[in-house]
C-alpha positions in Angstrom: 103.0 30.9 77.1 103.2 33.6 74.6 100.5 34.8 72.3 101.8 33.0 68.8 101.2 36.2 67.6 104.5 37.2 69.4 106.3 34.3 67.7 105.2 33.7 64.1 106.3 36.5 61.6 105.6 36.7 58.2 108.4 38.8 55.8 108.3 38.8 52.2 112.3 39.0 52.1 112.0 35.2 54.2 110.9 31.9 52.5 108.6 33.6 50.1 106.5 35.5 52.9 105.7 32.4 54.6 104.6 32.6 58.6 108.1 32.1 60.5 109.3 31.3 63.9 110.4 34.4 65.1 113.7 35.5 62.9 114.5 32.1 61.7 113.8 30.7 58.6 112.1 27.8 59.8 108.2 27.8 58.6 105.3 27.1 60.8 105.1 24.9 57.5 108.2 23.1 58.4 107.7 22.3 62.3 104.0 20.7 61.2 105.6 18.2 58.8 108.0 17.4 61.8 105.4 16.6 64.4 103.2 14.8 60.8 106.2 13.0 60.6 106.2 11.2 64.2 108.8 13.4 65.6 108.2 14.5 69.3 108.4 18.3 70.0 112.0 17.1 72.2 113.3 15.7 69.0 112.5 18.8 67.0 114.3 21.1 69.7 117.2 18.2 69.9 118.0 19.1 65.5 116.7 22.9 66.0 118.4 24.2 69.2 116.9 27.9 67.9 113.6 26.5 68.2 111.9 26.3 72.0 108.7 24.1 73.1 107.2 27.2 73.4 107.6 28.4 69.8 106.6 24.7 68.6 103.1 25.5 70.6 103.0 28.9 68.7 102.9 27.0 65.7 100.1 25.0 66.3 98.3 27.7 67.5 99.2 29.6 64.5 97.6 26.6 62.5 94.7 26.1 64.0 93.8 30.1 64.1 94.6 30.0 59.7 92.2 27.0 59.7 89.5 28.8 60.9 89.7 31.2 58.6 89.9 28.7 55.3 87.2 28.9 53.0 85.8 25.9 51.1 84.5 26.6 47.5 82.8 23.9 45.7 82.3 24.3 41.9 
């Protein structure tokens, strides 16, 4: 499997400068509310042909590198 690194871009000209799969305009965003949703990662790659196993793996990674890196502020 690939680094996601190799997978998720980020350009400003796409969705605002949101993290990508590859040169699609599909956010890392999106396939998370998919999987939230109930659908398996089949399903997603049934409605987004573009999109590979792989690349739904690279999003997860993706996530769960970001979420390491969140800081909580409490006021």
């Amino acid at each position: 499997m690939k680094s996601y690194k190799e997978v998720i871009t980020i350009n400003p000209l796409v969705r605002l400068g949101k993290a990508c799969v590859r040169d699609t305009r599909i956010t890392v965003a999106d396939v998370l509310e998919y999987l939230a949703s109930g659908m398996s990662e089949n399903e997603i790659v049934q409605d987004f042909p573009q999109l590979t196993i792989d690349d739904i793996h690279a999003c997860l990674s993706y996530a769960a590198e970001s979420e390491k890196h969140v800081k909580i502020v409490f006021s």
